[in-house]
ZAMISE-121088 format. One record per atom (N, C-alpha, C, O): residue number from 1; residue in three letters; atom name; x, y, z. Coordinates in nm, 2 decimals. Example, Ala and Ser with C-alpha at 12.3 -4.5 7.8 and 13.67 -1.06 7.14 Angstrom:
R  pos  code  site    east   north      up
R    1   ALA     N    1.32   -0.57    0.78
R    1   ALA    CA    1.23   -0.45    0.78
R    1   ALA     C    1.32   -0.33    0.78
R    1   ALA     O    1.42   -0.33    0.85
R    2   SER     N    1.28   -0.22    0.71
R    2   SER    CA    1.37   -0.11    0.71
R    2   SER     C    1.29    0.00    0.79
R    2   SER     O    1.34    0.11    0.80
END
This chain:
R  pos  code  site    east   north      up
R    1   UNK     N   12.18  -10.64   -4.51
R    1   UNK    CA   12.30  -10.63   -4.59
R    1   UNK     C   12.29  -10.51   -4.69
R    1   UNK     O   12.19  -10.49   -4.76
R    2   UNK     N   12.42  -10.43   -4.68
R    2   UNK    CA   12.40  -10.30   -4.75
R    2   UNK     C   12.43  -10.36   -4.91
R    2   UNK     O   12.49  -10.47   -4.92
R    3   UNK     N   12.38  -10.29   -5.07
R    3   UNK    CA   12.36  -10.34   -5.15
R    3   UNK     C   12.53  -10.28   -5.22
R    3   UNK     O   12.56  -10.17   -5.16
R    4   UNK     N   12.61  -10.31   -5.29
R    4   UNK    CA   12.69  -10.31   -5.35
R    4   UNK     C   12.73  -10.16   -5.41
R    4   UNK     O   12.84  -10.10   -5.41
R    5   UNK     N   12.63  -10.12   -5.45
R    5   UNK    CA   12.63   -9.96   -5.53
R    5   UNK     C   12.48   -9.93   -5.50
R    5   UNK     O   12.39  -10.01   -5.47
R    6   UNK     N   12.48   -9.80   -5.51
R    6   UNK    CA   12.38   -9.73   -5.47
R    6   UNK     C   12.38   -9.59   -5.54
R    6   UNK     O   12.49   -9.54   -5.56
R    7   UNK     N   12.28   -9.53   -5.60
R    7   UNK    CA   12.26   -9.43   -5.73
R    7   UNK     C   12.21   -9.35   -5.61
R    7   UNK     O   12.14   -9.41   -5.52
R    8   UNK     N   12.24   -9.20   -5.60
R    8   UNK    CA   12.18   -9.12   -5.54
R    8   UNK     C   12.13   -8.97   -5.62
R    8   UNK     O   12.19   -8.96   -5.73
R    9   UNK     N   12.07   -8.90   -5.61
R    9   UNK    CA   12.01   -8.79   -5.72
R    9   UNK     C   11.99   -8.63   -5.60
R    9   UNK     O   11.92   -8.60   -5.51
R   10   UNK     N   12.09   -8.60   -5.65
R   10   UNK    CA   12.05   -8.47   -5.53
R   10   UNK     C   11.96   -8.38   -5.53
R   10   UNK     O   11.95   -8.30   -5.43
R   11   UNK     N   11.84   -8.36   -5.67
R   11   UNK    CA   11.73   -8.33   -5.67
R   11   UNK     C   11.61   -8.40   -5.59
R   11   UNK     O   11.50   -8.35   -5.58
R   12   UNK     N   11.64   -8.53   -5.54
R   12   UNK    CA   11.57   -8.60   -5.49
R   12   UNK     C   11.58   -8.65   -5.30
R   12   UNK     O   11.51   -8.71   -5.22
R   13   UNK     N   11.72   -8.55   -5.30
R   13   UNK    CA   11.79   -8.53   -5.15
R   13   UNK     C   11.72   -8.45   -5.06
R   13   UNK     O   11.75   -8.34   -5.10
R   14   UNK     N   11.63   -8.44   -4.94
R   14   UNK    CA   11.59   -8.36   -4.87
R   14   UNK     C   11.70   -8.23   -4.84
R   14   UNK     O   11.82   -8.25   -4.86
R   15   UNK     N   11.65   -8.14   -4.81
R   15   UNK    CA   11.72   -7.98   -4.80
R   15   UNK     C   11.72   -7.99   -4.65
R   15   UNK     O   11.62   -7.98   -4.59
R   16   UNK     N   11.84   -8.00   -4.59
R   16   UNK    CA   11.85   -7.98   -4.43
R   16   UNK     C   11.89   -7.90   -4.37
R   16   UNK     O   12.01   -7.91   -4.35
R   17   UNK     N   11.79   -7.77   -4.30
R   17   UNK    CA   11.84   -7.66   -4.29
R   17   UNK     C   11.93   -7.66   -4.15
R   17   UNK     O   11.87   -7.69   -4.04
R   18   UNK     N   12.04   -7.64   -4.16
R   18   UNK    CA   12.14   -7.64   -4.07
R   18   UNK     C   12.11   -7.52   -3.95
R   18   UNK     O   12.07   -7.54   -3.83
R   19   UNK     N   12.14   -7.35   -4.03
R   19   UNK    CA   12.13   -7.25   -3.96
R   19   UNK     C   11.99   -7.17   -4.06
R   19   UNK     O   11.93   -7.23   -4.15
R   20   UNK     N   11.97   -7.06   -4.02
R   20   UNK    CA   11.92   -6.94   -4.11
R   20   UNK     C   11.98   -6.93   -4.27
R   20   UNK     O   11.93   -6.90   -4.38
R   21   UNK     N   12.12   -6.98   -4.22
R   21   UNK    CA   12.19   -6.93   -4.35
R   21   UNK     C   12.29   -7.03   -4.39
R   21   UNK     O   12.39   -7.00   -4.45
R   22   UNK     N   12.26   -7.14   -4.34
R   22   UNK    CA   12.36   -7.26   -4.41
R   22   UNK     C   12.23   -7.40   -4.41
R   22   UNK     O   12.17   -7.43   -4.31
R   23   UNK     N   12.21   -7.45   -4.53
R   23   UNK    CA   12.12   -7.58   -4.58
R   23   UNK     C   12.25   -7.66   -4.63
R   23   UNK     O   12.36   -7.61   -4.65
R   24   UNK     N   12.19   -7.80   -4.65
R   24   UNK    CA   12.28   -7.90   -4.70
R   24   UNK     C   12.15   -7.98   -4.76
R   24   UNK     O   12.03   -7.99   -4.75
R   25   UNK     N   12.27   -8.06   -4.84
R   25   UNK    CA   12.24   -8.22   -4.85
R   25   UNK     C   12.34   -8.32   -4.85
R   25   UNK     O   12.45   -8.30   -4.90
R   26   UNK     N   12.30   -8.42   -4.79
R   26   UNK    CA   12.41   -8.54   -4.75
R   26   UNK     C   12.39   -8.64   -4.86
R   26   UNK     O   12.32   -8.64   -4.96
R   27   UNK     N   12.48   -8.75   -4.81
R   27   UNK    CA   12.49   -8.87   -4.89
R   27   UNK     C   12.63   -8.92   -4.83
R   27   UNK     O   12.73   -8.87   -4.86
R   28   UNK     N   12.62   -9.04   -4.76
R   28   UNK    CA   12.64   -9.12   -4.65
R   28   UNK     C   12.70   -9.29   -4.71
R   28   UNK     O   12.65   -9.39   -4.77
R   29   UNK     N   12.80   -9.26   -4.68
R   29   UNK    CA   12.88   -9.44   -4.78
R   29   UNK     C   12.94   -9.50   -4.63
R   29   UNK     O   12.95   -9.42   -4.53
R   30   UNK     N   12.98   -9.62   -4.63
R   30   UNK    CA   13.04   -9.68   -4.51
R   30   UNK     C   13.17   -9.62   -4.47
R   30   UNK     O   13.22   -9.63   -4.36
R   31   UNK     N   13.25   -9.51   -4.60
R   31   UNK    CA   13.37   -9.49   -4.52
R   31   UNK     C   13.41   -9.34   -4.56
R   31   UNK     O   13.52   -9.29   -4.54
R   32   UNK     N   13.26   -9.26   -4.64
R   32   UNK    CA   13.34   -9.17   -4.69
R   32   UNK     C   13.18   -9.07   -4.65
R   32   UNK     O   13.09   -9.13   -4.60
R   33   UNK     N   13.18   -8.98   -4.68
R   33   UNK    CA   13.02   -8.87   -4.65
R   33   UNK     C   13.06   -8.73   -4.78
R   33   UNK     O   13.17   -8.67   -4.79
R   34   UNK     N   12.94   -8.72   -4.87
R   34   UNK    CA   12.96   -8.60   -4.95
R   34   UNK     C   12.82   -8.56   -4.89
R   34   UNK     O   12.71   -8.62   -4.87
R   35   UNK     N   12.89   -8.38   -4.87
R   35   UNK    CA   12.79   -8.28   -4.89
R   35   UNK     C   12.76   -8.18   -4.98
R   35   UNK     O   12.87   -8.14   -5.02
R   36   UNK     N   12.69   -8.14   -5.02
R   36   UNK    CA   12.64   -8.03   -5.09
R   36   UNK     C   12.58   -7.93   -4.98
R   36   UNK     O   12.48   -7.96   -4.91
R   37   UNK     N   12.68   -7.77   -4.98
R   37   UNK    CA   12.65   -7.68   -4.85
R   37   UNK     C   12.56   -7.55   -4.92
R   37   UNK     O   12.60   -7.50   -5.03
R   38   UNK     N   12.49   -7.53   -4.88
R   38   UNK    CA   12.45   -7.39   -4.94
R   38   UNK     C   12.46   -7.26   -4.77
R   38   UNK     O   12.41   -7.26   -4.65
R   39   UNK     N   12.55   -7.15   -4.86
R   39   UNK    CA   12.60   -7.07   -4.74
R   39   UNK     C   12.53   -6.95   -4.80
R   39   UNK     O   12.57   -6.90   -4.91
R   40   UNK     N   12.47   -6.93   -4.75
R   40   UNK    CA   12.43   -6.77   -4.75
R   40   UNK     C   12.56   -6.66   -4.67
R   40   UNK     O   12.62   -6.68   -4.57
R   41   UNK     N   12.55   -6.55   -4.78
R   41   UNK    CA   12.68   -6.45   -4.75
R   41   UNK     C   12.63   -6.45   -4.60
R   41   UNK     O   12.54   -6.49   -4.54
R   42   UNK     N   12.78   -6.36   -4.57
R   42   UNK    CA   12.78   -6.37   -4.42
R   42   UNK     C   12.74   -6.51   -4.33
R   42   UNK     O   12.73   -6.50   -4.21
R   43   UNK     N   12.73   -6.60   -4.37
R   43   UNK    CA   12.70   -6.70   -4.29
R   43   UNK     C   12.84   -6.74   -4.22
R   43   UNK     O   12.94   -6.69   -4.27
R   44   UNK     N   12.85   -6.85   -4.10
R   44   UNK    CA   12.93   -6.82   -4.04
R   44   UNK     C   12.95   -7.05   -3.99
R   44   UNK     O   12.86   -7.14   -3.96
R   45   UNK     N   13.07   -7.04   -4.00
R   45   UNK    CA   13.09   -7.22   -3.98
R   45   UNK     C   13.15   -7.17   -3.84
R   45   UNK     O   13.24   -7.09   -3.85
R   46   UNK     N   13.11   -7.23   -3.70
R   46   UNK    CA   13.25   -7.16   -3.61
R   46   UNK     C   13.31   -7.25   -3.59
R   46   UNK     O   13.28   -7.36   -3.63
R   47   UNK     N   13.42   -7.24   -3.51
R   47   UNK    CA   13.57   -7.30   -3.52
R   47   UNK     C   13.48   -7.46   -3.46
R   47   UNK     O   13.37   -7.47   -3.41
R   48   UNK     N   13.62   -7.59   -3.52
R   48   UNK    CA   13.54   -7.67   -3.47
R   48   UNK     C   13.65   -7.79   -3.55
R   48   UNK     O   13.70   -7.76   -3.66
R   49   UNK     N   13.67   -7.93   -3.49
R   49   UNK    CA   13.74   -8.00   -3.54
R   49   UNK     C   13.61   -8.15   -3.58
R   49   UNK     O   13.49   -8.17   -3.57
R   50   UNK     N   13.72   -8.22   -3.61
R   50   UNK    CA   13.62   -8.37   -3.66
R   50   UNK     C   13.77   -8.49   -3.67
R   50   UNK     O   13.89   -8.46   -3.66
R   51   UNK     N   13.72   -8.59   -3.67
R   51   UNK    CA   13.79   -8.70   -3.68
R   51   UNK     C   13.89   -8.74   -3.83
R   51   UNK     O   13.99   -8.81   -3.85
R   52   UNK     N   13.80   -8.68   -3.92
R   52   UNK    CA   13.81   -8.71   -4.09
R   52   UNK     C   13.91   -8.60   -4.14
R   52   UNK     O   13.95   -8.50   -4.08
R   53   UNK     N   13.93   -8.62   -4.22
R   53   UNK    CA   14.01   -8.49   -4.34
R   53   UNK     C   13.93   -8.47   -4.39
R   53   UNK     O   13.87   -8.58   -4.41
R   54   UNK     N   13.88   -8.37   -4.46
R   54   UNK    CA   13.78   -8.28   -4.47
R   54   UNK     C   13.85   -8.27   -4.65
R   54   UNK     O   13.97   -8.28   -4.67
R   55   UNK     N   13.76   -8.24   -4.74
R   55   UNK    CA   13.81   -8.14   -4.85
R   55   UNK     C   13.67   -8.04   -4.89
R   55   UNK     O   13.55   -8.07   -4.90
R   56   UNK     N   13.71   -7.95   -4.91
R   56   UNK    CA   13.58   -7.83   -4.94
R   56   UNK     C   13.63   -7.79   -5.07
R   56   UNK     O   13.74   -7.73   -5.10
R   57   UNK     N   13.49   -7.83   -5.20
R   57   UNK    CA   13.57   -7.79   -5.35
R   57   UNK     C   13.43   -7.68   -5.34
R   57   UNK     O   13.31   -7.70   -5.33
R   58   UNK     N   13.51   -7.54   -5.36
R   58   UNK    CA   13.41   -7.43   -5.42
R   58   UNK     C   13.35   -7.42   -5.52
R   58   UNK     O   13.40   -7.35   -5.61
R   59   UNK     N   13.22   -7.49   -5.55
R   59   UNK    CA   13.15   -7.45   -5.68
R   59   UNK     C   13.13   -7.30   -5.73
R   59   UNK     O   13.19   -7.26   -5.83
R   60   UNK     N   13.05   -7.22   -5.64
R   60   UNK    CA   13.02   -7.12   -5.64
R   60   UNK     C   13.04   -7.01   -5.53
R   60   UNK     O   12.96   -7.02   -5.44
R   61   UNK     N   13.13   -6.90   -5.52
R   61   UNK    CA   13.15   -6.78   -5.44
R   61   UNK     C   13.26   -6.78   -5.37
R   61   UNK     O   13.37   -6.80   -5.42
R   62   UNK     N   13.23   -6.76   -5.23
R   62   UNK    CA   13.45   -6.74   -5.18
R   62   UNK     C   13.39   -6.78   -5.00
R   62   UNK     O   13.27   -6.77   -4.95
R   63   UNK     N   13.50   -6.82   -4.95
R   63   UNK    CA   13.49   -6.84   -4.85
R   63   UNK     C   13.60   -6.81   -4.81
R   63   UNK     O   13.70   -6.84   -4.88
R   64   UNK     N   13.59   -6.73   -4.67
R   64   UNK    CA   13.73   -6.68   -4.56
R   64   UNK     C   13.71   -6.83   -4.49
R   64   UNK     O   13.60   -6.89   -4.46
R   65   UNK     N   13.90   -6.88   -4.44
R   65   UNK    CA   13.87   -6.98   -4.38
R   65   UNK     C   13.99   -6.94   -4.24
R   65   UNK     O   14.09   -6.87   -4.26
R   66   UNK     N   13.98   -6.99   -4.15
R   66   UNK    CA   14.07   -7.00   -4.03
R   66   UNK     C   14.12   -7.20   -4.06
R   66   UNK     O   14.06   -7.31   -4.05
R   67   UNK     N   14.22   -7.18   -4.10
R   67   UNK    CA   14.27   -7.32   -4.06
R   67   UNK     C   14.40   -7.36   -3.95
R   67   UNK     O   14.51   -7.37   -4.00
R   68   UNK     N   14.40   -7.38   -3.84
R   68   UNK    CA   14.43   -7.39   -3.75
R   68   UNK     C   14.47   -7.22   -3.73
R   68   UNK     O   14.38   -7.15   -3.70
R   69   UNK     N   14.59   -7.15   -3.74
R   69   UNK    CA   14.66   -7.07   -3.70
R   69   UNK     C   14.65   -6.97   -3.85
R   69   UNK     O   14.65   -6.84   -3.86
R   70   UNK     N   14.63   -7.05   -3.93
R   70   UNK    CA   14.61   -6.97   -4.10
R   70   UNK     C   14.47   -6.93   -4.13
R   70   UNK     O   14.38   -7.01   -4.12
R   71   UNK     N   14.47   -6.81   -4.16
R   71   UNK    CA   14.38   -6.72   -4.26
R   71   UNK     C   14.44   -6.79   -4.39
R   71   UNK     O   14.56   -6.79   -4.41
R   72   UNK     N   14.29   -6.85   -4.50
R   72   UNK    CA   14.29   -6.87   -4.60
R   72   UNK     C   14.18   -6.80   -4.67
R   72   UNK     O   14.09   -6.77   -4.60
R   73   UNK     N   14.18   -6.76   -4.81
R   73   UNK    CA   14.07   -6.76   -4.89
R   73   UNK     C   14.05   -6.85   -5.03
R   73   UNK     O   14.12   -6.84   -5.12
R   74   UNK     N   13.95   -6.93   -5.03
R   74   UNK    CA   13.89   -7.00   -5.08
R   74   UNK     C   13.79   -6.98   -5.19
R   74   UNK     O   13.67   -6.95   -5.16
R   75   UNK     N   13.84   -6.99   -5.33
R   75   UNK    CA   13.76   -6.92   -5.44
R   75   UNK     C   13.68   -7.02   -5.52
R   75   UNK     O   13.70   -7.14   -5.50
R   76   UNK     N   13.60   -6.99   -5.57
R   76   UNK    CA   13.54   -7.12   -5.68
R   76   UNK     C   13.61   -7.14   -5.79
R   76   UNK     O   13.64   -7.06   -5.88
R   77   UNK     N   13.65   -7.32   -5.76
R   77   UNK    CA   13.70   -7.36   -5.86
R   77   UNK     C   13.82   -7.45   -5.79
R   77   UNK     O   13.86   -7.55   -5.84
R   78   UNK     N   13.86   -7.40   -5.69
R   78   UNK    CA   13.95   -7.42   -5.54
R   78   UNK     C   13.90   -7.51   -5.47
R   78   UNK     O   13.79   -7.49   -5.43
R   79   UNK     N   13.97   -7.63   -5.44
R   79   UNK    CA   14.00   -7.72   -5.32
R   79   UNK     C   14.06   -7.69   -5.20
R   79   UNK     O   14.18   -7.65   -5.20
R   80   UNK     N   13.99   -7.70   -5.07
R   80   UNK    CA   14.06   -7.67   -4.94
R   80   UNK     C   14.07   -7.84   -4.86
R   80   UNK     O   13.98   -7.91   -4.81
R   81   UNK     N   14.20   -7.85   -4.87
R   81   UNK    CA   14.19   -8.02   -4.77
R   81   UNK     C   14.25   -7.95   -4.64
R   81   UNK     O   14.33   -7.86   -4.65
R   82   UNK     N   14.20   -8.00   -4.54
R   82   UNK    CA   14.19   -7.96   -4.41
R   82   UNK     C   14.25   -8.14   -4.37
R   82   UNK     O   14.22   -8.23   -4.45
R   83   UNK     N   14.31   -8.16   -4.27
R   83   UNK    CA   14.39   -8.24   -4.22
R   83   UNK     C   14.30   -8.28   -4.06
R   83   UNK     O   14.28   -8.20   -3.97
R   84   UNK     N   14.25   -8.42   -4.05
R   84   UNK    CA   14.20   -8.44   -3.95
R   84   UNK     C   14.22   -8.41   -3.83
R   84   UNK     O   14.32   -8.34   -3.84
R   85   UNK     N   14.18   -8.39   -3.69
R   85   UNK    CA   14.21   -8.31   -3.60
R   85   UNK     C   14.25   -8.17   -3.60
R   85   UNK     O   14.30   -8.13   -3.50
R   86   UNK     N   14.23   -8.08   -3.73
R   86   UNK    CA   14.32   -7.94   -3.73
R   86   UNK     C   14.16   -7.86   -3.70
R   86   UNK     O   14.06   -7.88   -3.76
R   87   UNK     N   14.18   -7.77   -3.60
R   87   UNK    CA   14.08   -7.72   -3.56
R   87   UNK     C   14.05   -7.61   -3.70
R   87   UNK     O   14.14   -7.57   -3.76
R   88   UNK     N   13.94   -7.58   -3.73
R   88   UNK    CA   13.90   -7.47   -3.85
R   88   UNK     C   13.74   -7.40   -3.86
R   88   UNK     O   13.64   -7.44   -3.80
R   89   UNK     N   13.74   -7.31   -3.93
R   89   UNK    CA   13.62   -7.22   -3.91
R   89   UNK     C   13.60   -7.18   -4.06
R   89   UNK     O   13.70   -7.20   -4.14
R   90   UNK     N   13.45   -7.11   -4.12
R   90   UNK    CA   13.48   -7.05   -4.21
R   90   UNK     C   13.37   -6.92   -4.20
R   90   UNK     O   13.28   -6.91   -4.11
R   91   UNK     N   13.41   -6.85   -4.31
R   91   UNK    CA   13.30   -6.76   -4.33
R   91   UNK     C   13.24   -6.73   -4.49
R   91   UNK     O   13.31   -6.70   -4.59
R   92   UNK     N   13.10   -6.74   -4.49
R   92   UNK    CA   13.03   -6.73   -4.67
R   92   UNK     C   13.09   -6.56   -4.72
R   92   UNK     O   13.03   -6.47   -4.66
R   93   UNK     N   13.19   -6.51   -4.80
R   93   UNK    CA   13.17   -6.36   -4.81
R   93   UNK     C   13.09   -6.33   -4.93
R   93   UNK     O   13.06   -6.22   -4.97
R   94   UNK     N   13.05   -6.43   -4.97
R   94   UNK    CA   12.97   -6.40   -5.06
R   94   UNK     C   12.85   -6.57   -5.08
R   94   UNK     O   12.89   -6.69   -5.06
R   95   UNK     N   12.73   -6.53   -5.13
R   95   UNK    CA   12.63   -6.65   -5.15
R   95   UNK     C   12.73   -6.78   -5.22
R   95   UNK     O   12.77   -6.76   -5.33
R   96   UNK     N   12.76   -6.90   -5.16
R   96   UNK    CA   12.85   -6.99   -5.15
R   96   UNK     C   12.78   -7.16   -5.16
R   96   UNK     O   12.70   -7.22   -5.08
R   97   UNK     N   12.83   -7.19   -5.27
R   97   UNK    CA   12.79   -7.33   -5.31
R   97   UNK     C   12.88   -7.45   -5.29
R   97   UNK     O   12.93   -7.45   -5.40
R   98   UNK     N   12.94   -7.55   -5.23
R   98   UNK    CA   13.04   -7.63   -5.19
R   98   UNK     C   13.03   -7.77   -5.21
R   98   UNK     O   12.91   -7.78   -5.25
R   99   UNK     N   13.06   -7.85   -5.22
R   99   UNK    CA   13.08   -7.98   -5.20
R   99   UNK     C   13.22   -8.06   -5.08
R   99   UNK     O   13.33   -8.08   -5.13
R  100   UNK     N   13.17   -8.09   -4.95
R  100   UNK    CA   13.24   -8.13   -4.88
R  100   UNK     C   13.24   -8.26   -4.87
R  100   UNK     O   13.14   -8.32   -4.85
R  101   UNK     N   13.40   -8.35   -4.88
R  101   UNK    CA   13.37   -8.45   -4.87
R  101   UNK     C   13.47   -8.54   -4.74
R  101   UNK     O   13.58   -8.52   -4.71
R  102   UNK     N   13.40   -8.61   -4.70
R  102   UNK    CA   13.48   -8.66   -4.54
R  102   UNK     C   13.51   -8.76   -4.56
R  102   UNK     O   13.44   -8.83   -4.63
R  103   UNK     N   13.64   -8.81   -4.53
R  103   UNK    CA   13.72   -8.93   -4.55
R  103   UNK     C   13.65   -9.04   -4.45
R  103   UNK     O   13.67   -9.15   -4.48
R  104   UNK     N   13.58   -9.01   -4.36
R  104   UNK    CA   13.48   -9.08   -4.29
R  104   UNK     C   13.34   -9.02   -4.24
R  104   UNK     O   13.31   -8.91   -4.19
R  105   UNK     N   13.25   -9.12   -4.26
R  105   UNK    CA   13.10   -9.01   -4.21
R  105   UNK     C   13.14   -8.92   -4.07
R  105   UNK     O   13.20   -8.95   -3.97
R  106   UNK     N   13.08   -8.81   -4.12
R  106   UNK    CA   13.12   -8.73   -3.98
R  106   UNK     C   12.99   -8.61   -4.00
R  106   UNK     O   12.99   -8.50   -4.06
R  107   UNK     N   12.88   -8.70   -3.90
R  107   UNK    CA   12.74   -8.68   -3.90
R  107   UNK     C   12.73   -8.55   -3.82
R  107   UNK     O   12.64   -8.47   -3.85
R  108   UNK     N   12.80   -8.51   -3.73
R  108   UNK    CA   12.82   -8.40   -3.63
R  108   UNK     C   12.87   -8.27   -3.69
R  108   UNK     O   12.91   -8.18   -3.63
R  109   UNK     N   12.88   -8.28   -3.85
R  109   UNK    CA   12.90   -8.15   -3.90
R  109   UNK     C   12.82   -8.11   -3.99
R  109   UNK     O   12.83   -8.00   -4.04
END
């Protein structure tokens, strides 16, 4: 039985290196997934859909995004909600700090 609430500490979160140039950390609830993304410039998300709606809030730097058919840019300080099934891509144009959060765990991203 999972416990009611649960404290998590992201200094205490393993660093999970994705690519060369994209690390995370996770944190996993029964209906919802936050990440913490670290993008090195030039790093590269490629196109790619998921089941959840997505929100990406820019802490730090800018991100080029493809959202289905739309070129966006993405600044810090800026929320991007992406809409379940909409296929999307991004790119780091500069060293990029994020918090992504999934309306459902969606472990495959």
């Amino acid at each position: 039985m999972r416990p009611n609430a649960v404290v998590h500490r992201w200094d205490q979160l393993d660093l999970e290196k994705v690519t060369e140039m994209i690390s995370r950390k996770i944190v996993v609830g029964r209906r919802q997934m936050l990440a913490q993304v670290y993008l090195k410039r030039g790093a590269q998300v490629p196109m790619h859909t998921h089941e959840s709606e997505q929100m990406t809030y820019v802490l730090q730097g800018t991100l080029r995004c493809r959202v289905g058919d739309e070129a966006i840019t993405v600044c810090e300080g800026e929320v991007l909600v992406i809409q379940a099934g909409t296929r999307h891509q991004a790119e780091a144009i500069e060293d990029t700090f994020v918090l992504d959060l999934f309306g459902q765990p969606a472990m495959d991203q």
